[in-house]
C-alpha positions in Angstrom: 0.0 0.0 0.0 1.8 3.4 -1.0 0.0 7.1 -1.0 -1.4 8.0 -4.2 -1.6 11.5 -5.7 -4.9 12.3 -6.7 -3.6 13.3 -10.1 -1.7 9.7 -10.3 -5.0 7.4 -9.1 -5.9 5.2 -11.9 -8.6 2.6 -12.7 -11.2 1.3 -14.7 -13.8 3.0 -12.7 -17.0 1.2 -14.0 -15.4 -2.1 -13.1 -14.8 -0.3 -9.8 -18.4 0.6 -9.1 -20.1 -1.9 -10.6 -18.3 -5.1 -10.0 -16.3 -4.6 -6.5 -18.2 -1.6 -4.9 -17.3 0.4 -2.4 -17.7 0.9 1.4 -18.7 4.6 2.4 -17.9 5.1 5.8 -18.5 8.5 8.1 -17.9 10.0 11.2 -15.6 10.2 13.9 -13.0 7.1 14.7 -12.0 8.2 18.2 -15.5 8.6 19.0 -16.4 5.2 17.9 -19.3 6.9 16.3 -19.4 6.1 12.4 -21.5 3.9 10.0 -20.8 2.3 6.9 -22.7 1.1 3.8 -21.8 -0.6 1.0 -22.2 1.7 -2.1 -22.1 0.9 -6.3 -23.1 4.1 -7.6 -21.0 7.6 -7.9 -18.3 8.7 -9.9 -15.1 10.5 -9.7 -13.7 14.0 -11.8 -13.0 17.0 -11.4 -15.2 19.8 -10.2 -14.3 23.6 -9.0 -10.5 22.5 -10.1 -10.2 19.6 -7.4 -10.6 16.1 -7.3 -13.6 14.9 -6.1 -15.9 11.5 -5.4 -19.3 11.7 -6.1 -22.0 9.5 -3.7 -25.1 9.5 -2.8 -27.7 8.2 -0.2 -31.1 7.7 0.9 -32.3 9.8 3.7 -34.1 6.2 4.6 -30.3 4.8 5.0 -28.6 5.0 8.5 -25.5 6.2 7.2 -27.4 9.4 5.9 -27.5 10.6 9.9 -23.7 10.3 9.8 -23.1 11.9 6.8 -25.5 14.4 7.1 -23.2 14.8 10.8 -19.9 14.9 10.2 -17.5 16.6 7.4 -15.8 13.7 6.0 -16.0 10.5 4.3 -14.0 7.6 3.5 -14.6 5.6 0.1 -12.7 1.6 0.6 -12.3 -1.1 -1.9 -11.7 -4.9 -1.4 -9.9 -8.1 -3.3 -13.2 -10.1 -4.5 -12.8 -12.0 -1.3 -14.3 -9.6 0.6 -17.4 -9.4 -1.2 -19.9 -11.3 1.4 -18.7 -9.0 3.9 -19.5 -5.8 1.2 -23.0 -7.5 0.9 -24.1 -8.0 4.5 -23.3 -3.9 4.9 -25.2 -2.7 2.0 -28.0 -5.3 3.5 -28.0 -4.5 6.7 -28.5 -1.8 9.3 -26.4 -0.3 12.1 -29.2 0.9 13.5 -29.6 -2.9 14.5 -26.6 -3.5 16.0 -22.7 -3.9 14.9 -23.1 -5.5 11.5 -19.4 -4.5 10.8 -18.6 -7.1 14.0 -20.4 -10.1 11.6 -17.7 -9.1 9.2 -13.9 -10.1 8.6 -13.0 -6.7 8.4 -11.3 -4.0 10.8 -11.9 -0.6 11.1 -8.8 1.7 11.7 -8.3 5.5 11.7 -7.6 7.0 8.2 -5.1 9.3 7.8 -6.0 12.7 7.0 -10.0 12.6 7.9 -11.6 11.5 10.9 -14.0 9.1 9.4 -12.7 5.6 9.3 -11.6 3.2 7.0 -10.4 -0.5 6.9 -7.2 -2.5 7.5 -8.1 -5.1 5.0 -8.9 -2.2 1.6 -6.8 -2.1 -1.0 -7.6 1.5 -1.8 -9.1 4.1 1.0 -9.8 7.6 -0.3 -10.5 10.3 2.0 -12.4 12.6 1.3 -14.1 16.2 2.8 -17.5 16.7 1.6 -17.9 20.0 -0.5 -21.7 20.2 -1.7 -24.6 18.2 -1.4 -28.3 18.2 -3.4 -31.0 16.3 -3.5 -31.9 14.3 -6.9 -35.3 16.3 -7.9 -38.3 13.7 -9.7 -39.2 16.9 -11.9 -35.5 16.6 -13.4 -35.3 13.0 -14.4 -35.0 13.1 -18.2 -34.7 9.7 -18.6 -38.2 7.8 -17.6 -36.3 4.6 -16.1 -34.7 6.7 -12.7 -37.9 7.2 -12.0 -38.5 3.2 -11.3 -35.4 3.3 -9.6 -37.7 4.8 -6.6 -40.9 3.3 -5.8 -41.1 4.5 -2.2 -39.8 7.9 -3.9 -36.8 8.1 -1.0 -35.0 10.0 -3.5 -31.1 10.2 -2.7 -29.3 12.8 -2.0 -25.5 13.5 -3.7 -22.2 15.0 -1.9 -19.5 16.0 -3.8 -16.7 14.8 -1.5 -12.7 16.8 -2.4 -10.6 13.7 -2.1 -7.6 15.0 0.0 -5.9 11.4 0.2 -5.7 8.6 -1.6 -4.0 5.2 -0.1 -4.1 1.9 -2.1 -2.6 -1.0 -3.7 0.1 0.1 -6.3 -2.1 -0.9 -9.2 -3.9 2.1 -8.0 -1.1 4.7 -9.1 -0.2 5.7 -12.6 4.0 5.4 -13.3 3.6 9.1 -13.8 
């Protein structure tokens, strides 16, 4: 694991949110008060001239309280190995208890935010958020978002600066 410029992270990023998904984790390691869900949709670019991550979240989700909370996030990716473990948190709830203890995975401090990440990730990337909005029915161009709601809990989208980046070489461009 080496730090990674965010101008030197490199991947195929659908592969990356569609096939091994993400963990978004926020709030406050030495407080032991954070949450994590597994996530598959969002992006990364630019925006205002900075790197960002793009993710959203349904007000309905526990995580929302923690994101809506705090000023950080962390974004983790796993081997394939690790994808039970990525299921049972996007299928379960921390409001029900510590579903990251029915896991094989530990939660350590990150290293420039306070929100939390993982010992077993091969990429972490912190991030502090920058804007949020909510996705708005009335804008949907495309009819089939709309189906992609039927209890219309409508997510809502931060824009998260990535200030660090911390992964697997493959991660990093030779550049």
């Amino acid at each position: 694991m080496q730090s990674i410029k965010p101008t030197q992270f490199l991947t195929q990023i659908n592969e990356l949110w569609l096939n091994k998904w993400f963990l978004l984790t926020s709030g406050d390691y030495d407080k032991y008060n954070y949450n994590t869900m597994t996530v598959a949709w969002g992006y990364f670019g630019i925006m205002w001239n900075k790197p960002m991550a793009v993710v959203v979240v349904r007000p309905t989700r526990f995580t929302f309280e923690f994101i809506e909370k705090y000023d950080t996030f962390t974004l983790t990716a796993f081997d394939k190995k690790f994808k039970k473990d990525l299921n049972l948190l996007g299928t379960k709830s921390g409001r029900d208890g510590d579903k990251i203890a029915k896991t094989g995975l530990t939660v350590i401090p990150s290293q420039v935010v306070t929100s939390p990440s993982f010992k077993e990730a091969e990429l972490v990337i912190e991030c502090k958020k920058s804007y949020w909005d909510d996705f708005k029915p009335e804008n949907f161009l495309d009819p089939d978002i709309e189906k992609k709601y039927p209890l219309k809990d409508y997510h809502r989208m931060y824009f998260g600066e990535i200030l660090h980046i911390f992964g697997d070489e493959k991660y990093a461009s030779a550049k």
